[in-house]
C-alpha positions as CSV (number, residue, x, y, z in Angstrom):
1,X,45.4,16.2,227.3
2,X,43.2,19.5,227.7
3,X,44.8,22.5,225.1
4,X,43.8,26.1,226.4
5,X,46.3,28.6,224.9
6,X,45.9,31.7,226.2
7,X,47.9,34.0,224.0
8,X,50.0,37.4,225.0
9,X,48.8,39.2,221.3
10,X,48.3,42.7,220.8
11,X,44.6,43.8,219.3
12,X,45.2,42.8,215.4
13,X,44.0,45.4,212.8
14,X,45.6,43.7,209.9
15,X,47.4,40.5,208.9
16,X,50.9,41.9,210.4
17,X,50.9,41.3,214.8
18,X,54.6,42.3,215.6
19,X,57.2,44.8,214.0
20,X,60.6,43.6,214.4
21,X,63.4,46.1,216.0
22,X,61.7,48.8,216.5
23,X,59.9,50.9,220.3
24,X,56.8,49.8,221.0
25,X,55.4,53.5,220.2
26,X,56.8,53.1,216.5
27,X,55.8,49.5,216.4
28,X,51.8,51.0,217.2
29,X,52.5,53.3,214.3
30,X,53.9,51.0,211.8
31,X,50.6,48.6,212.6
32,X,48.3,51.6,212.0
33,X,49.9,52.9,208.6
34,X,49.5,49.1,207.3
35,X,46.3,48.6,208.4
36,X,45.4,52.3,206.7
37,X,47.7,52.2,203.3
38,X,47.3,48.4,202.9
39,X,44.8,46.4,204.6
40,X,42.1,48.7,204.3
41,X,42.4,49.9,200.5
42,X,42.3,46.7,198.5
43,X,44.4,46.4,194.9
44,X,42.4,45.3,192.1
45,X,44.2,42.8,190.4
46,X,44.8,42.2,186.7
47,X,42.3,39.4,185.7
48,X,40.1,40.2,188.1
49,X,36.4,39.3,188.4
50,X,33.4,40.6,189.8
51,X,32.5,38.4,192.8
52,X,29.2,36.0,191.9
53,X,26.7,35.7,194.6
54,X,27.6,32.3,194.7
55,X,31.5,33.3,195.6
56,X,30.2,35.2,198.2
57,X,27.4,32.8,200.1
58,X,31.2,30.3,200.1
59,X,33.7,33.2,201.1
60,X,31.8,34.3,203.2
61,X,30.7,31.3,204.7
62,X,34.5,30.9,205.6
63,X,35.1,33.4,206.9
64,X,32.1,33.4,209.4
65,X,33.7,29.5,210.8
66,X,37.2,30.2,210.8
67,X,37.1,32.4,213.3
68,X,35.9,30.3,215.8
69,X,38.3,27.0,214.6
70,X,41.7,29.3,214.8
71,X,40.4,30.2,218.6
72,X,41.2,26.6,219.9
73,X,44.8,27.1,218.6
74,X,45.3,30.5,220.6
75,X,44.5,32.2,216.8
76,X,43.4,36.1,216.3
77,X,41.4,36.8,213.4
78,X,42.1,39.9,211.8
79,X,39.3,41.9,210.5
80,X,39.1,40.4,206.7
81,X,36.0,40.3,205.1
82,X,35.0,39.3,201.2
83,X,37.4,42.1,200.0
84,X,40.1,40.8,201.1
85,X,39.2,38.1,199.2
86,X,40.4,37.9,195.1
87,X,38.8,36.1,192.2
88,X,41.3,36.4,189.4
89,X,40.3,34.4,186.0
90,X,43.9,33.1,184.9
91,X,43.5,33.4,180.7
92,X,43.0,37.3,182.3
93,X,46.0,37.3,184.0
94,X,49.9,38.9,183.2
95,X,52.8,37.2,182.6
96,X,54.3,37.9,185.5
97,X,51.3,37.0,187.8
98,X,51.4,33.8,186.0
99,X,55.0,33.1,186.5
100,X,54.6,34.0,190.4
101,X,51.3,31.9,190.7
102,X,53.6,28.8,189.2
103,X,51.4,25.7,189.2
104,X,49.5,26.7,192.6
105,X,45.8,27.9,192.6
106,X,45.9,30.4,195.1
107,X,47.8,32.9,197.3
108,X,48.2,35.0,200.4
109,X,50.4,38.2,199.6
110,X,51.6,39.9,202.5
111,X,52.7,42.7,200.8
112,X,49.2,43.6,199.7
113,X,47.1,41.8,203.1
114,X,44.8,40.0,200.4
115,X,44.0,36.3,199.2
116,X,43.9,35.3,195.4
117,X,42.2,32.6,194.7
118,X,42.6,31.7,190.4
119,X,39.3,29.8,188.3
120,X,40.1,28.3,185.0
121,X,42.8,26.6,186.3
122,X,43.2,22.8,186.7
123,X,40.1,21.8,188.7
124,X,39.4,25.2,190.5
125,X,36.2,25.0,189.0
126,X,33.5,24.6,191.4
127,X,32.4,25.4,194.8
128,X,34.5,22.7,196.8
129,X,37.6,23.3,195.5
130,X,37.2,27.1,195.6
131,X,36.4,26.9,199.3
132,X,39.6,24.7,200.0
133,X,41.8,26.7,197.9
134,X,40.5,30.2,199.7
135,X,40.4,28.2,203.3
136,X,44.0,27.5,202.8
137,X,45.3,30.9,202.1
138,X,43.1,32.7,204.7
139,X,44.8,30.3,207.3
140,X,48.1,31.7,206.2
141,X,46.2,35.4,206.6
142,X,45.3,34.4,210.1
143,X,48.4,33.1,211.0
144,X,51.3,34.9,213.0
145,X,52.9,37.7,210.9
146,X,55.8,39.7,211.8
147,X,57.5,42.3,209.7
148,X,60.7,44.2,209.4
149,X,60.7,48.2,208.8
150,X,63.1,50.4,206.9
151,X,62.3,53.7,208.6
152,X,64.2,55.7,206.2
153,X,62.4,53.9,203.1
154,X,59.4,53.9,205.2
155,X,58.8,50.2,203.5
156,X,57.8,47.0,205.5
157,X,59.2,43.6,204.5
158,X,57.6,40.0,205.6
159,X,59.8,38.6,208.3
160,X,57.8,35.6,209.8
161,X,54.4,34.3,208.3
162,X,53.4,31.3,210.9
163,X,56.5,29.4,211.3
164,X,58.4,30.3,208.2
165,X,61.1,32.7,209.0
166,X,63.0,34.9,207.0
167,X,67.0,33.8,208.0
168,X,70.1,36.3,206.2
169,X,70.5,39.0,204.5
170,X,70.7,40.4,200.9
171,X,71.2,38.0,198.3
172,X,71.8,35.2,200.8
173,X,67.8,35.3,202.1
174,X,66.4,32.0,203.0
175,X,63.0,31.1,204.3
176,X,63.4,28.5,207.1
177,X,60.5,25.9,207.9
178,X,58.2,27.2,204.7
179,X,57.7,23.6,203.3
180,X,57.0,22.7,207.4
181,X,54.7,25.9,207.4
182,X,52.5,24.6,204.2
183,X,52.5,21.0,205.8
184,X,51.2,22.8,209.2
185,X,48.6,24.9,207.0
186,X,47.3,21.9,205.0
187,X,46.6,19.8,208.3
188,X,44.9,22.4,209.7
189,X,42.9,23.6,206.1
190,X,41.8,19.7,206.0
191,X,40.4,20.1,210.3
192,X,39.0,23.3,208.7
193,X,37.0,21.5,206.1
194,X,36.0,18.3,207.9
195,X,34.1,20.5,210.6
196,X,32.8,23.1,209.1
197,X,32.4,23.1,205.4
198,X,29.1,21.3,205.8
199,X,27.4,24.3,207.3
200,X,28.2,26.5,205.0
201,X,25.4,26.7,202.6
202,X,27.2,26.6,199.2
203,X,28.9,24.1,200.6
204,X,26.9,21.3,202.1
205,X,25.4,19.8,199.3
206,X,28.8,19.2,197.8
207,X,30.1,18.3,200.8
208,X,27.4,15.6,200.8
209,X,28.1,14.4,196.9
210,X,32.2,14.2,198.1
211,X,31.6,12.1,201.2
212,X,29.6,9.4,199.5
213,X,32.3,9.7,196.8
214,X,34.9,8.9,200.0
215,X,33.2,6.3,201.4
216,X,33.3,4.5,197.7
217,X,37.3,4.0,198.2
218,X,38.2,0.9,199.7
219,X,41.8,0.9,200.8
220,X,44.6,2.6,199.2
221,X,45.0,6.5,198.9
222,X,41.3,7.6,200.8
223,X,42.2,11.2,199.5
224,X,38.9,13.3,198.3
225,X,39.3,14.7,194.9
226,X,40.0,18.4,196.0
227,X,42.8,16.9,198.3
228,X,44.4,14.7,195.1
229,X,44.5,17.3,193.2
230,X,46.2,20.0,196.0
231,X,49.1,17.0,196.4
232,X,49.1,17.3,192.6
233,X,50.1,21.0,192.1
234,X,52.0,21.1,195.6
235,X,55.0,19.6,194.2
236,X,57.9,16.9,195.6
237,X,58.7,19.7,198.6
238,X,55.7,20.1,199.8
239,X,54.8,16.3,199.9
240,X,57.7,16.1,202.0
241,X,57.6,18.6,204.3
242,X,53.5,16.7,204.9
243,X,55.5,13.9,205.4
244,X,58.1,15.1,208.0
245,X,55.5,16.5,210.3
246,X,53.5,13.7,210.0
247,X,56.8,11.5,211.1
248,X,58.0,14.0,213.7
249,X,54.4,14.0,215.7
250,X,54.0,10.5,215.5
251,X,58.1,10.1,216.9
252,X,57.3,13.3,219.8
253,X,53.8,11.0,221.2
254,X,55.4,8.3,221.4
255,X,58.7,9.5,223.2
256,X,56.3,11.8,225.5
257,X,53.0,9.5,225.8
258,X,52.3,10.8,229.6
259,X,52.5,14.4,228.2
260,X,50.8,13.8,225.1
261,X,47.3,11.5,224.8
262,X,47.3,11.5,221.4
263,X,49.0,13.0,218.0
264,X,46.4,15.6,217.9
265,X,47.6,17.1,220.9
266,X,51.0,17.0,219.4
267,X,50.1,18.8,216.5
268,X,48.2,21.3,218.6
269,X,51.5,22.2,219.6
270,X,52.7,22.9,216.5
271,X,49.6,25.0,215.4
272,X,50.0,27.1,218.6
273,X,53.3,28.4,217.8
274,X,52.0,28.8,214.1
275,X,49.2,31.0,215.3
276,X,50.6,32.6,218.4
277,X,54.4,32.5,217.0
278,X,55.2,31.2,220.7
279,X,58.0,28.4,219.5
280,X,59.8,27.5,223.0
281,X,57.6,24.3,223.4
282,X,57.7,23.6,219.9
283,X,61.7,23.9,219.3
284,X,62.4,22.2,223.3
285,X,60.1,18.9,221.7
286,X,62.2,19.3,218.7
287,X,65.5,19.1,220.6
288,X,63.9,16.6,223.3
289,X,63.2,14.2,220.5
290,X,66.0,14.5,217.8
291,X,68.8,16.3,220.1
292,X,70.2,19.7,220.4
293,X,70.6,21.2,217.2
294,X,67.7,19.7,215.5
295,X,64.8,22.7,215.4
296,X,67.4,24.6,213.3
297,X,68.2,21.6,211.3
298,X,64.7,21.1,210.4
299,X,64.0,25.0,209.6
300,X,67.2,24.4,207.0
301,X,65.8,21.1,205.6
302,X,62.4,22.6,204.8
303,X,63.7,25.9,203.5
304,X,62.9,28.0,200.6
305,X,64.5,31.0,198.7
306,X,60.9,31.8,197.0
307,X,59.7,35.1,198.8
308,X,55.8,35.0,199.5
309,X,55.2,38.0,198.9
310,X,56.0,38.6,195.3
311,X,52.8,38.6,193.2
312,X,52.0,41.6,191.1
313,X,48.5,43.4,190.9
């Protein structure tokens, strides 16, 4: 099965592609003040280091390749370069960083259109791991976005980040599909690093050393270190929610095996509404395969109350 996807986007200035309930004319405006107040002026956080050469031969190197791989998924690359990208040393960080961070390595925050990526930390410790931790949160950057403006407050709240979707109000706030939204990221961070991470120069050699360490394993879990210790610090959720979409394309290709060659093409699906946050074929294959009712069912069983968006400078 051939995959073109041809998206409808608007130009993208910053992480943000849509504003939600408000003209077109105010939507252009919104865009432009986030792209001026936010994207463009980078916080420096608490803990944070100067950039190495080294960092920046791998950062950059990433960004240079990622480009081109979210293109096959209908994917817009906003304009992010090494500044959007942060080193923060974690014995140098605040309590409350700390407490947002919990026991992952590495964030995108919306609310300030910049990656953290935290050394000192479990095995963030060398170039590998650093590029898979960064890779993974830069997919989150490129994904969809859509926010929702208070025009009297003039403030702008996270709404949609790939296929996670803010659902209620106040108090009662959920985020549908986020442990389905890391599972769909991780997939696509591991595609990311099979193809390309051995052409990045910082990369290749280590690359090298972990795919004669892979090819050691003989049966059993065939996981590379970096991945081993990601399933680590991911947590029961987010091992389930890999789970699920593994189970859910392997159940939609073989229900649908004229329409779908293979379970890549399946998950292509899933990674074009995550990039293009176009869900009708997604949610129809849902209900096609587990009956009417079942996309929101899914968003509800891989839900979460934690806002992404909450991590202090």
């Amino acid at each position: 099965m051939e995959n073109q996807f041809k998206p409808n986007l608007p130009e993208r200035t910053s992480g943000s592609m849509r504003v939600a309930g408000v003209t077109p004319k105010k939507e252009k405006e919104i865009l432009s003040r986030e792209k001026t107040e936010l994207f463009d002026k980078q916080a420096w956080y608490l803990g944070e280091k100067e950039k190495t050469p080294e960092n920046l031969e791998v950062i950059n190197g990433v960004l240079e390749n990622l480009s081109q791989f979210i293109k096959k998924y209908g994917g817009i690359m906003p304009p992010i370069t090494s500044d959007h990208v942060h080193i923060l040393d974690y014995n140098s960080m605040g309590p409350q960083q700390k407490e947002c961070l919990g026991e992952y390595e590495g964030r995108y925050i919306p609310a300030k259109q910049s990656v953290i990526a935290v050394i000192n930390k479990e095995q963030v410790d060398n170039n590998l791991t650093l590029a898979r931790v960064i890779g993974h949160e830069l997919i989150h950057f490129a994904g969809f976005q859509s926010i929702t403006a208070n025009l009297k407050k003039r403030s702008l709240s996270f709404r949609v980040g790939g296929v996670n979707t803010l659902v209620g109000k106040g108090d009662e706030k959920e985020y549908y599909f986020t442990y389905l939204n890391e599972a769909i990221t991780e997939e696509l961070t591991e595609k990311f690093e099979k193809k390309y991470f051995s052409l990045i120069p910082g990369l290749s050699e280590d690359t090298k050393i972990r795919n004669r360490e892979k090819e050691k394993i003989k049966g059993g879990d065939n996981r590379t270190a970096a991945d081993t210790t990601k399933s680590k610090l991911e947590g029961n959720e987010y091992l389930k929610g890999r789970k699920k979409l593994k189970e859910i394309i392997k159940e939609i290709q073989l229900k649908n095996p004229r329409q779908f060659d293979s379970e890549e093409d399946v998950f292509n699906v899933f990674a074009e509404a995550y990039f293009t946050g176009k869900r009708l074929m997604l949610a129809k294959l849902i209900e096609k395969t587990y009956g009417e009712g079942s996309f929101r069912k899914l968003g509800e069983e891989t839900k979460a109350r934690v806002s992404p968006s909450k991590f202090k400078n």
